[in-house]
Kinemage of the C-alpha trace (Angstrom):
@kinemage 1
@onewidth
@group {chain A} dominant
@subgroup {mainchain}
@vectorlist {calphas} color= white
{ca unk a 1} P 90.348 99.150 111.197
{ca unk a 2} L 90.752 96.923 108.450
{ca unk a 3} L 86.525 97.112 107.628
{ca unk a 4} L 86.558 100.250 108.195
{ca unk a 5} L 89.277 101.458 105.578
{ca unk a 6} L 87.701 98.783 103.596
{ca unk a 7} L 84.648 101.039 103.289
{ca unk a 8} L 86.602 103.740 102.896
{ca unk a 9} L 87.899 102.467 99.827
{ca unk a 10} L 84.482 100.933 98.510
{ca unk a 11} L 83.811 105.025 97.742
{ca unk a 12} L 86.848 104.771 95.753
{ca unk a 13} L 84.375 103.068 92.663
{ca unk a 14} L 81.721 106.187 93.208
{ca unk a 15} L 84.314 108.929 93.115
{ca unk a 16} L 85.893 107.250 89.864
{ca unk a 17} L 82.382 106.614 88.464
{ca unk a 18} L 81.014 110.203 88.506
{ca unk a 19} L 84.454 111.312 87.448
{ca unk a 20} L 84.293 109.394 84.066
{ca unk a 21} L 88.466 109.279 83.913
{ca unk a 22} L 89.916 106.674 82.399
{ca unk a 23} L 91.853 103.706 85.090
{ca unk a 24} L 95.433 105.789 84.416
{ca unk a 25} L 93.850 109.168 84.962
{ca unk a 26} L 91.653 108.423 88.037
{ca unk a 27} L 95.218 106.592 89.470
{ca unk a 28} L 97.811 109.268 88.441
{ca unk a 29} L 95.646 112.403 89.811
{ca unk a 30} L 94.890 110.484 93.021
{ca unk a 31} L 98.025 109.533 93.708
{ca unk a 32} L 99.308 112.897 92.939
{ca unk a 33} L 96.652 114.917 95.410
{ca unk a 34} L 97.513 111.901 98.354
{ca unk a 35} L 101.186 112.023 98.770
{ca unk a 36} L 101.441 115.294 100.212
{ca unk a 37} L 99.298 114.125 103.002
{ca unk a 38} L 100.928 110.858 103.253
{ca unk a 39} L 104.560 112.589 103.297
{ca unk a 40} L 103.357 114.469 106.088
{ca unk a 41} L 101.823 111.586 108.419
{ca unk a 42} L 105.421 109.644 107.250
{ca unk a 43} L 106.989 112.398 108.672
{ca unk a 44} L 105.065 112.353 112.040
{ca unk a 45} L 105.622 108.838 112.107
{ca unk a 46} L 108.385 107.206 114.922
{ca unk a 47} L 109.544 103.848 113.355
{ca unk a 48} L 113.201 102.537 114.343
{ca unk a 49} L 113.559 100.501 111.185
{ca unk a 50} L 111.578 102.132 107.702
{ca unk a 51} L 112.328 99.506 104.473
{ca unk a 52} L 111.752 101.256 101.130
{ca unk a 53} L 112.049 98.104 98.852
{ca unk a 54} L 109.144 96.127 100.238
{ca unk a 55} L 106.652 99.072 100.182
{ca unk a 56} L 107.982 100.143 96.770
{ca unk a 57} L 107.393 96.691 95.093
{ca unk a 58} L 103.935 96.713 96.582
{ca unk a 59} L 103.222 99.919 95.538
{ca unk a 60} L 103.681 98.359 91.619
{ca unk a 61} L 100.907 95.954 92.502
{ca unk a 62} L 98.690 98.835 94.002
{ca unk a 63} L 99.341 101.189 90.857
{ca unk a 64} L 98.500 97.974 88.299
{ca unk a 65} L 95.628 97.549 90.295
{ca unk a 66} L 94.251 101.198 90.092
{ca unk a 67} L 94.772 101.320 86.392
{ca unk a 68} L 93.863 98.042 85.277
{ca unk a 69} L 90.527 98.043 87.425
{ca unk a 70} L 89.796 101.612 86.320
{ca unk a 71} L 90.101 100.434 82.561
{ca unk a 72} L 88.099 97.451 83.081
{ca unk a 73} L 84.739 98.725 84.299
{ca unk a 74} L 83.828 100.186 81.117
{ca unk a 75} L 84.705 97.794 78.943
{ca unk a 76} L 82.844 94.731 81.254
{ca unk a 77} L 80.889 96.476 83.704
{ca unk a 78} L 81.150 97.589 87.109
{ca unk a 79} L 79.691 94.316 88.708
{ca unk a 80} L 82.181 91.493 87.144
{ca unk a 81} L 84.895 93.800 87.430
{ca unk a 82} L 84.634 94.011 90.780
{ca unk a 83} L 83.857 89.942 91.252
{ca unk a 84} L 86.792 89.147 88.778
{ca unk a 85} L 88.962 91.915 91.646
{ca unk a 86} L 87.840 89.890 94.163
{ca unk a 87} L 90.121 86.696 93.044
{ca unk a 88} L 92.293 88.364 95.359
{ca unk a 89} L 90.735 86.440 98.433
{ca unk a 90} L 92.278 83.422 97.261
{ca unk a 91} L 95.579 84.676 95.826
{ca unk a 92} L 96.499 86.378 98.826
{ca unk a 93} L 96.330 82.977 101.152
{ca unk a 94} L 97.628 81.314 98.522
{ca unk a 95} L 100.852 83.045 98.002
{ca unk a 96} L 101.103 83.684 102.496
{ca unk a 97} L 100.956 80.097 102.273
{ca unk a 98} L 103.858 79.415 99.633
{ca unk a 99} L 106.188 81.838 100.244
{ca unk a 100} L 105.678 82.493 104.150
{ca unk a 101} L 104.542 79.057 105.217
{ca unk a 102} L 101.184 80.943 106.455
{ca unk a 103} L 98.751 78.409 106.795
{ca unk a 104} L 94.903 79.568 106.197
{ca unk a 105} L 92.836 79.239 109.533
{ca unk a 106} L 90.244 75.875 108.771
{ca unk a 107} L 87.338 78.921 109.229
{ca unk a 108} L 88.648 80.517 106.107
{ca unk a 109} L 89.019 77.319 104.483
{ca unk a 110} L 85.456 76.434 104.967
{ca unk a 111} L 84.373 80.201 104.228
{ca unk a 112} L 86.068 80.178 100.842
{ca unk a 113} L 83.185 78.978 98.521
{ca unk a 114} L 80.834 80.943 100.433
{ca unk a 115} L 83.039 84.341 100.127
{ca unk a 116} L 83.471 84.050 96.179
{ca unk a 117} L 79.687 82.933 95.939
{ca unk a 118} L 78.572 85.475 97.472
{ca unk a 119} L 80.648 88.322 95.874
{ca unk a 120} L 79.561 86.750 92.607
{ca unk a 121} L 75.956 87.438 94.058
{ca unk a 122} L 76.559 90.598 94.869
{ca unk a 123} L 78.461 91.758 91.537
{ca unk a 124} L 75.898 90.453 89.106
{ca unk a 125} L 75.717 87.809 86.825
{ca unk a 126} L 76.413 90.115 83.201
{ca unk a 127} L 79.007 92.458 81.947
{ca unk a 128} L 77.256 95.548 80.567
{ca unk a 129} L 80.647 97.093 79.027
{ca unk a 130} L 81.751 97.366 75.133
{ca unk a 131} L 84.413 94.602 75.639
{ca unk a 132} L 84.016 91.889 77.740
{ca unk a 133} L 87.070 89.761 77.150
{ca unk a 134} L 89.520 92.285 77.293
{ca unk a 135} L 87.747 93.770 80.644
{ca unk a 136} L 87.663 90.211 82.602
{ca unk a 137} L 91.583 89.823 81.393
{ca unk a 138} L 91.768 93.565 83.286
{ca unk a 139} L 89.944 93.088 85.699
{ca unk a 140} L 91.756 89.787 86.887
{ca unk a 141} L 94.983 91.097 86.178
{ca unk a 142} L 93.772 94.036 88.730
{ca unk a 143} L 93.069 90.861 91.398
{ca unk a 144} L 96.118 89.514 90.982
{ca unk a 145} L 98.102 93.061 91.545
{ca unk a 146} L 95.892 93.699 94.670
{ca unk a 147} L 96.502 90.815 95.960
{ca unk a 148} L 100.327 91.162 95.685
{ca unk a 149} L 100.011 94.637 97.137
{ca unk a 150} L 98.401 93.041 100.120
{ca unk a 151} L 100.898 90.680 100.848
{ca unk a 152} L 103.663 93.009 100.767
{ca unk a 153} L 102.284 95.959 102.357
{ca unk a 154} L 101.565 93.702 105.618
{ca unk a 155} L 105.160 92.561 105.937
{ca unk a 156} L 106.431 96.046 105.314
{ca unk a 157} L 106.363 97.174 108.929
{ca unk a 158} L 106.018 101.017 109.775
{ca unk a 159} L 102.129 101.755 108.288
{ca unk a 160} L 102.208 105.001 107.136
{ca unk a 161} L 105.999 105.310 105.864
{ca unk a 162} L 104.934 102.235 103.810
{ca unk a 163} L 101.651 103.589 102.658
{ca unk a 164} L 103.420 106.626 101.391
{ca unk a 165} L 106.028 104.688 99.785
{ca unk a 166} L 103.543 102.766 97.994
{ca unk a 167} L 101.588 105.322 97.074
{ca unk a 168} L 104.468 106.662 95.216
{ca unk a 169} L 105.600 103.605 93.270
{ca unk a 170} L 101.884 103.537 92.414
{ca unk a 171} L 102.252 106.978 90.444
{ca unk a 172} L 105.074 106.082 88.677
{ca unk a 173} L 103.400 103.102 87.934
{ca unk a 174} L 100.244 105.118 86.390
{ca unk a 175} L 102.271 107.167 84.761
{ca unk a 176} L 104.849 104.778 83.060
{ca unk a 177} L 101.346 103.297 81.920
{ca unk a 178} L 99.152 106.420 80.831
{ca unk a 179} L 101.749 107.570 78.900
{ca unk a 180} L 102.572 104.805 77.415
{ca unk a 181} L 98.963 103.983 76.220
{ca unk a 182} L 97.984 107.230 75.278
{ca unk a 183} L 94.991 107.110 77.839
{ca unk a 184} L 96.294 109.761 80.692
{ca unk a 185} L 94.694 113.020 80.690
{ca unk a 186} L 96.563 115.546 82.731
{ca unk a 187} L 93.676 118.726 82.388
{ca unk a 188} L 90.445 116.308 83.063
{ca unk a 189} L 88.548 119.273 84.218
{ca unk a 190} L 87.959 120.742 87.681
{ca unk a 191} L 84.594 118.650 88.297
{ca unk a 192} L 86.869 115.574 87.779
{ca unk a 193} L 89.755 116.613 89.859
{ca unk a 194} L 87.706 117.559 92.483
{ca unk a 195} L 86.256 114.142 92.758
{ca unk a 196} L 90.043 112.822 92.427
{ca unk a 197} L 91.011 115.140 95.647
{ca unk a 198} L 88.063 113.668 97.356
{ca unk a 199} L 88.923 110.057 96.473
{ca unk a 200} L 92.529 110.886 97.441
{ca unk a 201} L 91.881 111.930 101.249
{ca unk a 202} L 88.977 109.246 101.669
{ca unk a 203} L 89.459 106.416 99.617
{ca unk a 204} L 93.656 106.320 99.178
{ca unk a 205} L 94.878 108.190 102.726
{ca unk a 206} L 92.181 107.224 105.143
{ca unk a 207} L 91.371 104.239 103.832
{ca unk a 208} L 94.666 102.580 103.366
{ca unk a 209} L 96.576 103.633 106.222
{ca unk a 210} L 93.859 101.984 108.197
{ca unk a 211} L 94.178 98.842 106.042
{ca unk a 212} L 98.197 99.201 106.132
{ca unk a 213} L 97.727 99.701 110.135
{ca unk a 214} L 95.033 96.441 110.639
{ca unk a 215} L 97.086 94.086 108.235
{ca unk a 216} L 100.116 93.476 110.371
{ca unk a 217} L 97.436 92.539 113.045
{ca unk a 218} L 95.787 89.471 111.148
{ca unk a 219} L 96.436 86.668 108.896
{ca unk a 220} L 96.743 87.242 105.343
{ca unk a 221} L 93.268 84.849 104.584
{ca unk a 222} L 91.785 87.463 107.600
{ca unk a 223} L 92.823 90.305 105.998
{ca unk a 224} L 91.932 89.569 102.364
{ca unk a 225} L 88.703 87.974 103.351
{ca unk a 226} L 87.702 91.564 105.058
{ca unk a 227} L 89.037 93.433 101.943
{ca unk a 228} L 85.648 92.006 100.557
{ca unk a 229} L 83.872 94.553 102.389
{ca unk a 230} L 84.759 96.742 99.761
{ca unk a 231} L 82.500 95.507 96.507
{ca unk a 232} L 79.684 94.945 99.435
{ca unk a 233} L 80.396 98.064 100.548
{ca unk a 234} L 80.751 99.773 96.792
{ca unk a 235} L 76.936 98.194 96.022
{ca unk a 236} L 75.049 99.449 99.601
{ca unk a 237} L 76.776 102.590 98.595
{ca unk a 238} L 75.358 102.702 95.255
{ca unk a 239} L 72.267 102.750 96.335
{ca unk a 240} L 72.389 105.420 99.011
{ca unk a 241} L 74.298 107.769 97.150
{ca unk a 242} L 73.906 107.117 92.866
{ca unk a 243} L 70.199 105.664 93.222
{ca unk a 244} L 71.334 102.554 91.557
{ca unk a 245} L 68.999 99.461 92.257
{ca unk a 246} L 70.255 96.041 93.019
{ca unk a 247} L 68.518 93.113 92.341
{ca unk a 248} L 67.140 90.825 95.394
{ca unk a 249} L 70.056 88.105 94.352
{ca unk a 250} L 72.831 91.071 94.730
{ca unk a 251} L 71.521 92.010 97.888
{ca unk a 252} L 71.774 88.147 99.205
{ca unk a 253} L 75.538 87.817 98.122
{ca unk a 254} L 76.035 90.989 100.139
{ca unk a 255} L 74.367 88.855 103.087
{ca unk a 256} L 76.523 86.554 102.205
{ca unk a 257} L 80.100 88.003 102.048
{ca unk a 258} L 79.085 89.946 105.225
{ca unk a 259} L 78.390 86.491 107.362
{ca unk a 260} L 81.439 84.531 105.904
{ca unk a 261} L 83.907 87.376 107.061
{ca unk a 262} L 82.329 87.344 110.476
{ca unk a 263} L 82.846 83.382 110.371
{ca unk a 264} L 86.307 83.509 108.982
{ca unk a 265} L 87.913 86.373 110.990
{ca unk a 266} L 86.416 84.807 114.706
{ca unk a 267} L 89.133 83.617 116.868
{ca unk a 268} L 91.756 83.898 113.863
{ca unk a 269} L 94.908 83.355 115.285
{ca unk a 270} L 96.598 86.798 114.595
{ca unk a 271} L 100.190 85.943 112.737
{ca unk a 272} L 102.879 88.761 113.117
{ca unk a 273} L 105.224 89.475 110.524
{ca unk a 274} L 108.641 89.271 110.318
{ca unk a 275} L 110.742 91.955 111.742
């Protein structure tokens, strides 16, 4: 479930591309079009015990992450922005580890420097943006939201209740931000908010409630090392559906990323969370 919705969500960078919004206009409007959805499938949902401040605080994370990422592929390309998002694989462990007492299974240990090679493989070695220092500040900022989202969202019990939760906190987090910086545009165009719907019911309600649903299920190292899937999955994608053409070297750090989440997620002892 968890690869899966991580493909899912690799479309989110193709739906925002051919949209050409800015990172708080691409997060507001598909936050906006997803909660209906999500308010219904909370609805549906049976779950004895629903907590509203864990999914709320990771929903801040999630809504940093949409609007700093957004923001920082045009200003340092596509490819590093997605290699500097990555920084997540290691942040995620890192904090399981520190504030959980989650230790990282040895396979993840040892598929570390293989993971981060290889999404540095597959991203590209250049930025091709108009601002390269401010982008890789974004764009790691983004990691370091994601990777709180992650954490939270796994320990937050009740999948889809915390998904739309999230989701939520994520708008008001877009918004707070658009606003504030002048760079939300509420009439982008129909062309542009129809590729916002679409990115709403594929890459934010089908692809995270399968990712909120698989997390509980895994370690955090699992889960973040599979959530790499998504800048392999943005780049095959890329090519099947914008024409764009990797270079030989991209196409071996998608080899790569792909064979060190098989290694690291075999026989991972599966960690529930607290109740």
């Amino acid at each position: 479930m968890a690869a899966l919705g991580g493909l899912c969500i690799a479309l989110s960078s193709i739906f925002i591309k051919v949209a050409g919004t800015s990172g708080s206009t691409s997060a507001f409007w598909r936050c906006l079009f997803a909660l209906p959805l999500l308010a219904v499938f909370a609805w549906r949902e049976q779950a004895s015990r629903r907590r509203v401040l864990l999914p709320l605080l990771a929903g801040v994370g999630l809504g940093l992450d949409f609007v700093l990422w957004g923001d920082a592929i045009p200003r340092i390309g596509a490819g590093i922005a997605t290699v500097l998002l990555s920084i997540q694989v290691v942040i995620v462990p890192a904090l399981a580890f520190a504030f959980f007492a989650e230790r990282p299974s040895r396979r993840f240990v040892l598929a570390t420097p293989v993971l981060l090679g290889g999404i540095v493989l597959a991203g590209g070695f250049a930025g091709t943006g108009t601002d390269p220092l401010s982008g890789a500040f974004a764009a790691l900022g983004a990691g370091a939201a994601f990777a709180g989202y992650l954490l939270l969202i796994r320990r937050s019990g009740a999948p889809v209740w915390s998904v739309f939760m999230a989701t939520g906190s994520a708008f008001f987090v877009a918004a707070v931000l658009g606003f504030g910086w002048g760079t939300l545009d509420l009439t982008p165009g129909w062309r542009a908010l129809g590729w916002m719907a679409a990115l709403a019911v594929i890459g934010q309600v089908t692809g995270w409630l399968l990712i909120g649903a698989a997390l509980p299920r895994m370690s955090a190292a699992t889960g973040a090392a599979l959530m790499l899937l998504q800048p392999v999955g943005a780049v095959l994608m890329g090519i099947g559906l914008l024409g764009e053409t990797p270079g030989v070297v991209q196409l071996i750090g998608c080899a790569a990323v792909l064979a060190a989440v098989c290694f690291a997620s075999r026989r991972t002892k599966l960690t529930p969370t607290a109740d």
